[in-house]
N, C-alpha and C positions, 0 to 999 in steps of 0.2 A: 504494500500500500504506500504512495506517496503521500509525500508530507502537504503539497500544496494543492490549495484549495481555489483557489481565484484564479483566472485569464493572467494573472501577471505573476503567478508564482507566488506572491504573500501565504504565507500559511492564516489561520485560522488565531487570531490574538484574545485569549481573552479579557484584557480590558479593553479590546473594541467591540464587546459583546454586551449587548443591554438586552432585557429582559422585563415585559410586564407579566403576574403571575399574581390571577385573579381566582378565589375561593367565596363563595355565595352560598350559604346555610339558610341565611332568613330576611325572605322578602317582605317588606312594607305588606304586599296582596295580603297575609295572613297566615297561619297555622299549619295550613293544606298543604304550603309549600315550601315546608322545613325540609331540608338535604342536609343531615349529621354527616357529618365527614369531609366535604368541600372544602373546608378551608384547612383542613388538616393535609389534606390531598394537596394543596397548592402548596402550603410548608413544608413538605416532603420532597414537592420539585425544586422548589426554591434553595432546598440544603443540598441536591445533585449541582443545582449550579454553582452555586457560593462554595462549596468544599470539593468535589471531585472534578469537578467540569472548571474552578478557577475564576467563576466572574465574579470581581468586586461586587460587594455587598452593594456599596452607594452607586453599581451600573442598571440595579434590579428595584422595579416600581411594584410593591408587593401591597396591595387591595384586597381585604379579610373584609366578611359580615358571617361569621357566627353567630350560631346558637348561645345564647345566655350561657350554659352549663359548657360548652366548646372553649370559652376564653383562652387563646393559648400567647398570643403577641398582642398584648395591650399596644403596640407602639403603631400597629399597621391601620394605615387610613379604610374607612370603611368602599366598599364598592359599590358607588353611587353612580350617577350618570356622569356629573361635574366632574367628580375625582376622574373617569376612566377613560372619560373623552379629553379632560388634561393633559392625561400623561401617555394616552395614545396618539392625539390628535397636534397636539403643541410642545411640550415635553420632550420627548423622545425623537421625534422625528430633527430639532436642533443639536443633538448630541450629534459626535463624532464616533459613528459606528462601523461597523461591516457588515455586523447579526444582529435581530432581532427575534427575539423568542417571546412568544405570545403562547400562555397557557389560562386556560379557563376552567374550572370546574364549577359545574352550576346547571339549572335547569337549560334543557336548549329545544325550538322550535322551527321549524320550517315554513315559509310563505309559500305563495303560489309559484316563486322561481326558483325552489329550494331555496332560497338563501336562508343558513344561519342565522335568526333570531335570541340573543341570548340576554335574559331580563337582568336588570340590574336587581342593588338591593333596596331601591326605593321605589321600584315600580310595585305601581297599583292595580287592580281590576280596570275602572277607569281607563286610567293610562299607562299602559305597560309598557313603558319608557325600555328599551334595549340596546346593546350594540347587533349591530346587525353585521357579524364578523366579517360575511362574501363582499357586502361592500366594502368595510374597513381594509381587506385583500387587495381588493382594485385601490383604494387610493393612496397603499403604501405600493405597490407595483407601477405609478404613476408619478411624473414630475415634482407634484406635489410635496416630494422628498428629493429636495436640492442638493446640490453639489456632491456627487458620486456617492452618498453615505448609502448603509443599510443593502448594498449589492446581495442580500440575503438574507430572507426572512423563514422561521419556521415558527406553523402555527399548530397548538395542541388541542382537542377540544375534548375534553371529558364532560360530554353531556349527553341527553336524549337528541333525537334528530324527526321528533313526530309533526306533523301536519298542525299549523296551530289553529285549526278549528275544532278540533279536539280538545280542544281548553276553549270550552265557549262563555265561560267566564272572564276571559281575559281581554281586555282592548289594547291591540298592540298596532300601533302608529306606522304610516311609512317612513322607513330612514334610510337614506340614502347620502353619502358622503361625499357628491361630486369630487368623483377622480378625475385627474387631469390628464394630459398626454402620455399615452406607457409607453416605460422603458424597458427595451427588450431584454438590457443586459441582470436584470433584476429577476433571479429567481425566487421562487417561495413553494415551499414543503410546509402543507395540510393531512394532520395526521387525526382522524375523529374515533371517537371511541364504539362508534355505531354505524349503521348504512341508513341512508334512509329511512324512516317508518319504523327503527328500531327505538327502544328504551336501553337505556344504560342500568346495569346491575348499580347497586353501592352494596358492600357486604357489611351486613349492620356487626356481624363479630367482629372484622376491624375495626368499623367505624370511619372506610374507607371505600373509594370507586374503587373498582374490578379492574378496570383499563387502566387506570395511574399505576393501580399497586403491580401489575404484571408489565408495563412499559417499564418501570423503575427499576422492575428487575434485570432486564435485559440494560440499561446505559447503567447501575451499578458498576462503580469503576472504572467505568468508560474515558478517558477525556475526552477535553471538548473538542479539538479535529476529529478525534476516533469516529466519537458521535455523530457529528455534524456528516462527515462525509462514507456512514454507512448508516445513515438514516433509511434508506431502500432497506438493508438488510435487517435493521432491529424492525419495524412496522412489517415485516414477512417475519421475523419469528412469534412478534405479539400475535398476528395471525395465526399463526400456527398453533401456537399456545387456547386461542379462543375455539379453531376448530376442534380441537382433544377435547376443550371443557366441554365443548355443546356436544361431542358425542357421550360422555358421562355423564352430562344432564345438570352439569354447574355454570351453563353460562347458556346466553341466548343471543348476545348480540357478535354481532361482525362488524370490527374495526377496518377500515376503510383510510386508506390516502390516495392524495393526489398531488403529482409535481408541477411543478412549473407555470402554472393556469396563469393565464395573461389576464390580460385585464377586461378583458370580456369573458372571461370565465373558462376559455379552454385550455385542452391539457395538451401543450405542446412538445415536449419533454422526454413524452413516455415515464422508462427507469432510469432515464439520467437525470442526475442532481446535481452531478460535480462537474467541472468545467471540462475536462479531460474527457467526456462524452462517453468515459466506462459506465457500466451498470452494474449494479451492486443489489446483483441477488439474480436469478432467473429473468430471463429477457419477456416479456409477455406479447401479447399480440402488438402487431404495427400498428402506430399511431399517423395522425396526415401529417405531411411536414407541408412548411412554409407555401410550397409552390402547390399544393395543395389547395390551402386554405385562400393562396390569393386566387388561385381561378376560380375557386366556389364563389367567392366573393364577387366576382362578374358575374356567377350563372345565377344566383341567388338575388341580384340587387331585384328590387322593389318587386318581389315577387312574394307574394300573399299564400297563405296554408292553406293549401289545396285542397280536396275531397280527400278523403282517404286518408289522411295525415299521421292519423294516428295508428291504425292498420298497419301503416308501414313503418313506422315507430318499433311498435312488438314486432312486427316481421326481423326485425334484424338483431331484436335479440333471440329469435324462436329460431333462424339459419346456423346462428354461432354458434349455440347451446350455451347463452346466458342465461343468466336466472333477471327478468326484468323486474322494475321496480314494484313495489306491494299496489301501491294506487295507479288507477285505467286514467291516465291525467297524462296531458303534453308536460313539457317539463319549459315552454315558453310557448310564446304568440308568435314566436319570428321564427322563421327554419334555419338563418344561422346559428342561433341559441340551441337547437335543438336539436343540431350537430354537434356541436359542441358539447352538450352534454352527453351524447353516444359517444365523442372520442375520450371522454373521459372517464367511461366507463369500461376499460378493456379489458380482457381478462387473458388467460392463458388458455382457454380449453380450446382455442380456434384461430387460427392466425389468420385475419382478417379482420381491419376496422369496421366498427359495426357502423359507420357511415356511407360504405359504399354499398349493401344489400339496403340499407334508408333511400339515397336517395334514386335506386335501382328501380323502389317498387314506384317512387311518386312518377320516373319517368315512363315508365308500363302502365299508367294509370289517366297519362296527363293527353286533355285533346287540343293541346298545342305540339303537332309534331316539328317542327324545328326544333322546340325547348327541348324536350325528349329525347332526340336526335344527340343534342350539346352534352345534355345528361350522361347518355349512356356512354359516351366519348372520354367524359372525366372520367370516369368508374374505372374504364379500362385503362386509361392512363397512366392515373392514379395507382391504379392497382400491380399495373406490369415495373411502375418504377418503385412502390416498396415492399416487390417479392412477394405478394401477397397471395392469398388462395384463390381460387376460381368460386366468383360470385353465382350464386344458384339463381335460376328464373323465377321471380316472382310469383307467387298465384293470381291467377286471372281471376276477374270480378264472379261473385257468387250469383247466378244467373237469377233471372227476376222471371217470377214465375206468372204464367196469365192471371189478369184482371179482369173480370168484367165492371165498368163505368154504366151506373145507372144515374141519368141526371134524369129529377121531377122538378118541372117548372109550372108553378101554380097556372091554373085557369081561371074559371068561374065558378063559385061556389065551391066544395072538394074536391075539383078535379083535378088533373095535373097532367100536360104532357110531356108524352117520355120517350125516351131517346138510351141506345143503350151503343156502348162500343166496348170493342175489347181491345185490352193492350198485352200486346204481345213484343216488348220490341218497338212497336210504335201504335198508334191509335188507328183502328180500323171499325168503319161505323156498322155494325151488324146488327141494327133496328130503330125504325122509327114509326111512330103510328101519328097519325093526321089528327083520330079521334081524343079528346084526351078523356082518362080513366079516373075513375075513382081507386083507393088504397086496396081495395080488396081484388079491383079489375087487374091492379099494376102485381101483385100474389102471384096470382094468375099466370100474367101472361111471362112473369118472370121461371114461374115453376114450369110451364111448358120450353120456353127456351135455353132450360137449363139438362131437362131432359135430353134436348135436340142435342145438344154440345157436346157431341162425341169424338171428334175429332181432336180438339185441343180443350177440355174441361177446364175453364177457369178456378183458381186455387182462392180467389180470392172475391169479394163481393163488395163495391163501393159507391155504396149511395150519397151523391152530388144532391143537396135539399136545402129548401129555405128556411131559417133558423128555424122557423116556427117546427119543422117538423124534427128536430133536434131530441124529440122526446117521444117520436115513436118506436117502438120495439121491434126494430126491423129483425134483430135477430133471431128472434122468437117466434118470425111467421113460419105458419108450417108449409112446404111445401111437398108436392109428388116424391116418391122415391122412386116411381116406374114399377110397384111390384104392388100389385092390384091397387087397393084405396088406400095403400098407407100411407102417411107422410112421417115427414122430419122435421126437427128444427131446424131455420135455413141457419142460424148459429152453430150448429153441432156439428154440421156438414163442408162448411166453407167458412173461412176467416171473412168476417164482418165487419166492414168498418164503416164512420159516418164523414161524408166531408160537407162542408158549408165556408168554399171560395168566397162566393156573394158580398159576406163580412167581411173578405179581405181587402176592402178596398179603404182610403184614404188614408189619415197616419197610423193605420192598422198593419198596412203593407208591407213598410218596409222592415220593423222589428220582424213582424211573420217570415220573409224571406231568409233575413237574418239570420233568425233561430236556426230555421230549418238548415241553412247552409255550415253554422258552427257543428249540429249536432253530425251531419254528415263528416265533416272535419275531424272530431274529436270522436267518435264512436255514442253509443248507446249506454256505455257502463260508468262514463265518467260519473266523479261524485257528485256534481252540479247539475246533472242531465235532468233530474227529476225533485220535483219539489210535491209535499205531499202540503193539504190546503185540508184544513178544519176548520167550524162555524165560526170561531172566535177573530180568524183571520176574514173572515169576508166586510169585507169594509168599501168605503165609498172610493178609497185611493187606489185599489188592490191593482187595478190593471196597471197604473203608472210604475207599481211596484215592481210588475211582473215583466213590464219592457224597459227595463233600464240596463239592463246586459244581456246581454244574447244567451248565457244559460238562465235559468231552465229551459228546457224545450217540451217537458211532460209535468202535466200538474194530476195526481193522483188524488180525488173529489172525496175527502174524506168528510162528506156535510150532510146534514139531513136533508130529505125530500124538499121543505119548504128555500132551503137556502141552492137549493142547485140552479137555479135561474139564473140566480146575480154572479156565481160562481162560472158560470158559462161565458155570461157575458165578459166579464174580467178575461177569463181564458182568449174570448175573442178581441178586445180591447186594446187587449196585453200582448197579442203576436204570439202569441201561444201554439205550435201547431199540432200538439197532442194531449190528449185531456181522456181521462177513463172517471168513469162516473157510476152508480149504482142506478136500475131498473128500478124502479116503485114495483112494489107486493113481488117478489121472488118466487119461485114456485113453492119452495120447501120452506120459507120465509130466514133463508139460511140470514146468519149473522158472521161475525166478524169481520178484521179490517180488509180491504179492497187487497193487498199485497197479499194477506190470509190467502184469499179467493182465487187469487191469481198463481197460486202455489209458488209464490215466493219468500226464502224466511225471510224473518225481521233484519236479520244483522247481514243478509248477503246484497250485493249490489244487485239494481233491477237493471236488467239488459234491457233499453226502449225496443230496441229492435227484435224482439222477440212477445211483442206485448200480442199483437193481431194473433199470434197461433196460443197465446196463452188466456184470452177472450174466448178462443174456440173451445178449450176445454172447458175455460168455467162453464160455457151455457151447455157443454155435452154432462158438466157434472151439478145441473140444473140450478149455475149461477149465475143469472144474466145478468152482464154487464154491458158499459156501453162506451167507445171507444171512436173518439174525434182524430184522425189522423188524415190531417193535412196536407198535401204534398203538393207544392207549390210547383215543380215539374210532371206533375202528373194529372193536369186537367184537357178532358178532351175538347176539341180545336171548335166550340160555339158561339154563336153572338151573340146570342137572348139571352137578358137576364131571368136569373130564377125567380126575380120580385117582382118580373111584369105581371 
């Protein structure tokens, strides 16, 4: 192993090594969110740097909030936001450094861009004041740190890394720390005690985190070059050490790093960390380099998240034989981010960035063939110059099964005429009648031309109707089976669903489109996809509520008979384009909640896209429901409105 550490030969000094080393037991929020041990944990790192590792006492910003009965350094300032943005933000960055070590023990949270959330010890319910460490990353790998200091950063984080809407008690604020121009030559080593979606052990017999006490074992002894420049190899033994525990059944989480992440958050790096461009440990899969990420950056500029986006998100960890993240969620809005976040996730079972089978499936997917064309260009480019493996063909779209389209366009008095087409691929008109029919005539002539339909049997049934008839039980008509007088429920037989376009017009429309175009985007299972609505929420505001971001796209009508009206209307108001509702008098007068009904459990995600064939069993297992699915590409080609 050589001794130097830096582009210029400097070894690794350590009094040009500073250090913040923060421990958070007990937050201002209360009671609930006592962590015994934290700051004993940070005192524990703090004595590997100050004694074996060499850094002066007065280079190390040490920030304690214990427990009452924890008291151990009456001297250390408490971890406040003021104290920690002091000595991270103005403080530290005017010293004369080379390293900066950033260690955190304390509760930690994830936002919508994963980033690191981590509370201080005066945050409140209220206001959950935090550092939000992904950003604080970016604006110490940014100019913002002047004159060549800090060419090296390593961050520690002994925390939880869960989704913070899972603490729905908590209001936590955006923070963002405007980072400034990044410098390339500025690497940083992110070392977390958890992956994603994981919770961090503390073991109450020590009185200590899991991840510090077995990190410490491993830099035990260590100096600080040793350290510093086989950081690769100690984070692959702590692993190591975690995979034993969780096959014994004494640990749960998986510790997690990442090198080099620039200031937009990728991992450019791979397992080099030292300058000398060795790797230090097991080489893992190829990461993109440079020339890479600048042509993506031309094919990607102002190009918006396609159909599919997210399909081909998990397609590319389901090709590699990753294990992808626990939540059905993009990991950003922009598809450079969401590159980036694949390259920074590589593992060793498959040598192959998981960015080129990403953006493999969007170019198989995309009906701009030139883009496509560019696409599949970089892949293979890309691919042949970092030795990579041979990218697998995408799976082709999951074929869309016939529809028949029944649009009823009021008359006079009850009557209605009707109009039917099948979509198959595209809209073909396969009836129309002059006369128009009453509800019983339309039974009818629906139950004989469903007979006829032998050739291509529609899979699916979709009544185009003017709101008013939003509340009849189409599902429930009985129609012919062809075997003497019997009939069937036309729900038990054929996936049924209700549309009412008509209401999509004025500022209805464009949330509507919106919706529908996100939910294609992002899939059926995300966590936002579905919003469930009780009496208590039906209010006069509720539509304005419901279109102010593009998820939800399914409102599950958990409201009594009398309140299902205004519940509709919101739905329609609100851009809404799918809403499941409950039938007045049920056959068997069944009970429970509509997800019950729908044979899906409480605690698992509802796939939207699976709702029209899970409507079909409830009314075969005599629970009818009823099921608005709107599809803004899927109305046949008419002039007449439904409301003339």
């Amino acid at each position: 192993m050589t001794s130097d550490c830096t582009a210029t030969g400097t070894p690794i000094a350590p009094e040009r090594t500073f250090a913040l080393v923060v421990g958070v037991e007990q937050y201002d929020i209360g009671a609930s969110m006592s962590l015994s041990g934290a700051a004993r944990d940070a005192l524990r790192f703090a004595a590997w740097l100050t004694d074996t590792a060499g850094v002066p006492r007065s280079n190390v910003r040490m920030l304690l909030s214990p427990l009452d009965r924890n008291r151990i350094d009456p001297e250390a300032k408490p971890a406040t936001r003021e104290n920690v943005e002091a000595a991270l933000f103005k403080d530290l960055p005017d010293q004369n450094g080379d390293l900066l070590w950033i260690y955190w023990a304390g509760h930690g949270f994830l936002d919508d861009y994963n980033q690191l959330l981590l509370p201080y010890a005066d945050a409140t319910n209220r206001h959950t004041t935090h550092l939000n460490l992904t950003s604080a990353l970016r604006w110490w790998k940014s100019d913002k740190v002047s004159g060549g200091r800090f060419r090296r950063l390593v961050a520690i984080g002994d925390s939880c890394r869960i989704d913070k809407r899972r603490a729905k008690d908590l209001g936590f604020v955006t923070v963002d720390y405007q980072a400034g121009t990044p410098v390339p030559e500025r690497l940083q080593f992110t070392l977390y005690a958890t992956r994603p979606g994981e919770t961090a052990k503390n073991q109450a017999e020590r009185d200590a985190g899991q991840f510090t006490h077995t990190l410490l074992g491993h830099l035990d002894g260590m100096p600080l070059e040793y350290a510093v420049r086989g950081l690769v190899g100690v984070a692959q033994a702590v692993q190591a050490d975690f995979t034993l525990m969780k096959k014994k059944g004494t640990a749960w989480q998986e510790p997690q790093f990442e090198i080099g992440r620039d200031w937009n958050g990728s991992s450019l790096f791979g397992d080099h960390w030292t300058d000398d461009g060795t790797a230090s440990g097991p080489a893992g899969a190829p990461v993109l380099d440079q020339l890479a990420w600048s042509e993506l950056g031309e094919l990607l500029k102002d190009c918006p998240l396609p159909p599919y986006t997210f399909e081909a998100y998990r397609w590319a960890f389901e090709v590699t034989g990753c294990v992808p993240p626990d939540e059905h969620r993009l990991p950003s809005q922009h598809l450079t981010e969401i590159v980036r976040d694949l390259d920074s996730r590589q593992g060793t079972s498959h040598p192959l960035p998981l960015a080129l089978p990403f953006i493999r499936h969007l170019a198989s997917r995309s009906s701009r063939s030139e883009w496509a064309a560019q696409a599949e260009s970089w892949v293979e480019r890309t691919r042949e110059r970092l030795g990579a493996a041979p990218v697998a063909v995408p799976p082709g779209r999951t074929p869309e099964r016939p529809a028949l389209h029944i649009r009823l366009a009021p008359e006079t008095g009850d009557a209605f005429r009707v109009g039917l087409w099948l979509f198959d691929g595209d809209f073909r008109k396969v009836g129309d009648w002059e006369r128009p029919m009453d509800l019983d005539a339309v039974r009818v002539t629906l139950g004989t031309h469903l007979l006829a339909a032998t050739a291509r049997p529609p899979a699916r049934i979709e009544f185009h109707v003017p709101y008013d008839l939003l509340h009849e039980p189409f599902e429930t008509w009985r129609i012919p089976t062809g075997r003497g007088d019997r009939t069937a429920a036309l729900g038990s037989r054929y996936e049924v669903v209700l549309r009412c376009p008509e209401e999509r017009q004025g500022l209805a429309e464009a949330p509507w489109r919106n919706k529908w175009r996100w939910y294609e985007t992002h899939g059926g299972l995300h966590p936002d996809a579905v919003r469930q609505i009780g009496d208590h929420e039906v209010c006069e505001n509720l539509a304005d509520e419901l279109q102010l971001t593009e998820p939800p796209v399914c409102v599950l009508a958990e409201v009594t008979e009398s309140r299902v009206t205004e519940t509709l209307d919101a739905v329609l108001d609100g851009g809404i384009p799918i809403a499941v509702w409950r039938r007045p008098a049920a056959e068997d007068g069944a009970t429970g909640s509509i997800r019950a009904l729908l044979g899906a459990e409480p605690s698992a995600a509802l796939d939207v896209q699976t709702l029209p064939a899970r409507l079909r069993r409830a009314c075969s297992a005599r629970h009818p429901l009823a099921l608005l699915w709107d599809h803004p590409g899927r109305i046949p080609p008419v002039r007449r409105s439904l409301s003339t």
